[in-house]
N, C-alpha and C positions, 0 to 999 in steps of 0.2 A: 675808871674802867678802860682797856685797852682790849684790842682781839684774841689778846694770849688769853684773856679771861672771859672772853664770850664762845671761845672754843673750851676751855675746860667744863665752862655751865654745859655747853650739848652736849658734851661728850657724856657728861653723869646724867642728865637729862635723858639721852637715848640710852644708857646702859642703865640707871635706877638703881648704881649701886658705885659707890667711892672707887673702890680696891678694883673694878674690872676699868673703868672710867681712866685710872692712873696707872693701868699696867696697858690700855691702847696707847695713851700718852705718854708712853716710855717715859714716863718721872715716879716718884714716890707716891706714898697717899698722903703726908702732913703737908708739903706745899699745894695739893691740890684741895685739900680741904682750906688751908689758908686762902687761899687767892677767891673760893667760893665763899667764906668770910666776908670778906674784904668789898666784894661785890655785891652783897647786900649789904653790906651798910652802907656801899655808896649810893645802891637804890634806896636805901629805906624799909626793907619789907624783908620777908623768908623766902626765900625761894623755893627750898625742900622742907615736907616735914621728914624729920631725922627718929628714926627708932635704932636698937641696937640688933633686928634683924630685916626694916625694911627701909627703902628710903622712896620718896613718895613727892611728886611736885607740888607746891601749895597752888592754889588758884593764881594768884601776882605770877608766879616761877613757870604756869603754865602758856598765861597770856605774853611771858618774858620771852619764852621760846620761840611764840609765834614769830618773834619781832629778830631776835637773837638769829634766827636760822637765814632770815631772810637778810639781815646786816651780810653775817657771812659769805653768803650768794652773793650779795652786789659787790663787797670787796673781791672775792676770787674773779667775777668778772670785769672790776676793775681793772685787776691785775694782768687779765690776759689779755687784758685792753691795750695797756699800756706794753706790754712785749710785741703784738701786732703791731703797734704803730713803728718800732721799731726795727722791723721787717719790710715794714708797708703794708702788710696783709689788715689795717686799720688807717681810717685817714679820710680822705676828701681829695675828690680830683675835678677838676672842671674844664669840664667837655663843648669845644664849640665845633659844628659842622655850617656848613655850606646849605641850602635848599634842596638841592637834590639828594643828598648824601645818604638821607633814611629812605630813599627809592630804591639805593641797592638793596638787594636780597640781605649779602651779606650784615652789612650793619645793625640792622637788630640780632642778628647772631651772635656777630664778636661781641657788641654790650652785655646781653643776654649770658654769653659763654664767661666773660670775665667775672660777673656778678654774681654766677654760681661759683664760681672760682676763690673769688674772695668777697664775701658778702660782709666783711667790718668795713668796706672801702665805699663810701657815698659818693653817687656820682650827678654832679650838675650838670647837667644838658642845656646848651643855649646854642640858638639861631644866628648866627652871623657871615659876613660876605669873607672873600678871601684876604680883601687889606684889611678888613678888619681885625681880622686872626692875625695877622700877623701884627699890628699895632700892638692888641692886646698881648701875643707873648711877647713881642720884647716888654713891656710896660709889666707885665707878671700877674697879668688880669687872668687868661687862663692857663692853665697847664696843659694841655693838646687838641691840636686842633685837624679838622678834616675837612682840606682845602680842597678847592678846584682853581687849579691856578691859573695864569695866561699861559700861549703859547710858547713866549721866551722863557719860562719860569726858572728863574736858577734860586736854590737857596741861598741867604746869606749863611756868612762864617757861625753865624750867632743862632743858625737853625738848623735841627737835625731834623730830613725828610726823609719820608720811606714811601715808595708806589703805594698805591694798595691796588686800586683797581681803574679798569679804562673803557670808556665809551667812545661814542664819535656824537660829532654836530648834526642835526636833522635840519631843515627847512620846516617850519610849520605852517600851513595853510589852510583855508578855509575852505569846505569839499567841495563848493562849487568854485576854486578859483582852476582859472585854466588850465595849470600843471597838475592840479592834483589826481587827473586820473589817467595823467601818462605813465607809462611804465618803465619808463628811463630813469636816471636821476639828473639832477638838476644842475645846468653850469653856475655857477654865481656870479660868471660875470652878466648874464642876463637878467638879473636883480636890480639892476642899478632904480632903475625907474618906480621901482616898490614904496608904499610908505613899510616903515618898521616900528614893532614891537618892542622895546629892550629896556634891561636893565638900567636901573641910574648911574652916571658914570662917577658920581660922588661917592659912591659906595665902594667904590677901591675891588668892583667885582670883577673876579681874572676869567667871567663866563665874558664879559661886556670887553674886554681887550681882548680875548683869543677874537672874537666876533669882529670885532673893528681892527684887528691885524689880519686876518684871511681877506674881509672888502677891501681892504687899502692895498693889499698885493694882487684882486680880482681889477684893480684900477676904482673903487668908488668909492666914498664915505656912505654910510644909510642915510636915508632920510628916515630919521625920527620924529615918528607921530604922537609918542604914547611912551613914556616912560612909567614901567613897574616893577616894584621890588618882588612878587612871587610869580613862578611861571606856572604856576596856577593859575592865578587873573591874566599872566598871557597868553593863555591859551583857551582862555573863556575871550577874552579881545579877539584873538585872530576866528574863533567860530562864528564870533558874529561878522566878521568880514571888514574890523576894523586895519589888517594890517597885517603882514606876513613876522615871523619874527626866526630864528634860530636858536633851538633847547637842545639840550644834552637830548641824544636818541633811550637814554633812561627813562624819559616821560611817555616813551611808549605806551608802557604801564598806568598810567593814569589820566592820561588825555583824553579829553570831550568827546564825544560822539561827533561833532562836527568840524574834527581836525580830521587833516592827513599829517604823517610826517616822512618829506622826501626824501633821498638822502643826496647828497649834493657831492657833486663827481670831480670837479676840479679846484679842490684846497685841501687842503691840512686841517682836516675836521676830527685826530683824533683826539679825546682830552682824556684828563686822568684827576683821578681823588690822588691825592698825598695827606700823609698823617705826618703832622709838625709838633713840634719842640723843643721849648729854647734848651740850649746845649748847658747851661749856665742856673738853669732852676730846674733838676733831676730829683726831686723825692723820690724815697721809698715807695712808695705806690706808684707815682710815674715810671720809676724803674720796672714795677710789675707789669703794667699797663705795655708799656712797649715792648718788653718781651714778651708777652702773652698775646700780641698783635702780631708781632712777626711767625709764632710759630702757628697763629690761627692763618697765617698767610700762607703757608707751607703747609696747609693739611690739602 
């Protein structure tokens, strides 16, 4: 049994007659009565009962079609499987961001927008810091990723970066500590004496180097009280008044009731998302993927 002979069965199956069956199938009626032959005896059973003015499914030939129509269906979408993938409009791409990164508005958008876009393309979403993204592309763990870099951030040769979008640094504090209901903003070099809130610096996170390159040009290292990996729990920390820390001003949007966040007047507090990958491992869908990024950046 092959397809050419499961499409000839439907075709006489839905037509209920030889001669219109092999005039859709622009062939003759002797091969196609052949090859309907041939197919039941490789089932074993009749398929049609045959009169000389009707032709009629047998039970076996009706239960056959059930099964014959739906083979069909999964090969054809086999098949358009396999040309999608070949475009990339089919595939697997694996997605790493940064903590903040689903704080933009944007970002459930663009995912959301590519997804309608091309819906044969699976996409893994995972949590990870900025060195890590970048370990993992070069290493070909993921295929793009959405960093927040440090302040010096240059790509290497071996990665293609694109802007996406930019914030600045806040001060976070706890609403009874003494700056939080001035209306200024805050120097950092008057920080010095602070305990802090931050990120681990084992985590290769470029939030925890822009932070410790603006204090080291303010003249101080932090004093670190409290190392955490989400600024979520830092800023449940600084409510209760364990310790001032510095978050992307993106946390606006979700910060406790008993933060403030100040902005802070004297550094280079602006930072940015960049969207990476390696220059060197470009699939078909990655191809999609970053151009349907840049023109969702241009709307």
């Amino acid at each position: 049994m092959d397809f050419r002979q499961l499409n000839y069965f439907v075709a006489v199956a839905q037509e209920l007659s030889f001669s219109r069956a092999a005039q859709r199938l622009h062939i003759s009626q002797p091969p196609l009565s052949q090859q309907i032959k041939l197919l039941e005896e490789n089932l074993g059973v009749l398929l049609f009962d045959r009169t000389r003015r009707s032709v009629e499914l047998t039970h076996a030939g009706s239960l056959f079609y059930e099964q014959a129509t739906a083979i069909l269906k999964q090969y054809a979408a086999a098949k358009e499987l396999c040309a999608w993938s070949s475009d990339g409009r089919a595939g697997k791409l694996r997605i790493a961001f940064t903590a903040s990164v689903p704080i933009f508005e944007e970002f459930p958008r663009l995912i959301q927008s590519f997804r309608t876009a091309y819906p044969g393309i699976e996409m893994d979403l995972l949590h990870l810091s900025t060195g890590e993204q970048l370990v993992a592309l070069g290493e070909k763990q993921i295929d793009v990723g959405f960093l927040r870099p440090s302040l010096d951030f240059h790509a290497p040769p071996s990665i293609e970066a694109l802007d996406l979008w930019h914030d600045e640094l806040r001060l976070a504090v706890a609403k009874n500590h003494p700056v939080a209901t001035e209306n200024i903003g805050v120097k950092l070099g008057n920080l010095a004496q602070e305990d802090f809130i931050l990120f681990p610096q084992a985590l290769g996170c470029g939030l925890f180097e822009h932070i410790t390159a603006i204090t080291a040009r303010a003249g101080f290292s932090p004093h670190i009280v409290q190392e955490v990996r989400e600024n979520s729990t830092t800023l449940a920390l600084v409510a209760a008044g364990l310790g001032v820390s510095i978050v992307p001003s993106t946390y606006s949007y979700t910060k406790p009731p008993g933060v403030e966040l100040k902005k802070i007047e004297d550094a280079d507090t602006k930072s940015k998302i960049v969207l990476a990958s390696a220059r060197d491992h470009e699939t078909a869908s990655l191809k999609l993927f970053l151009k349907h990024a840049q023109d969702f950046l241009a709307l």
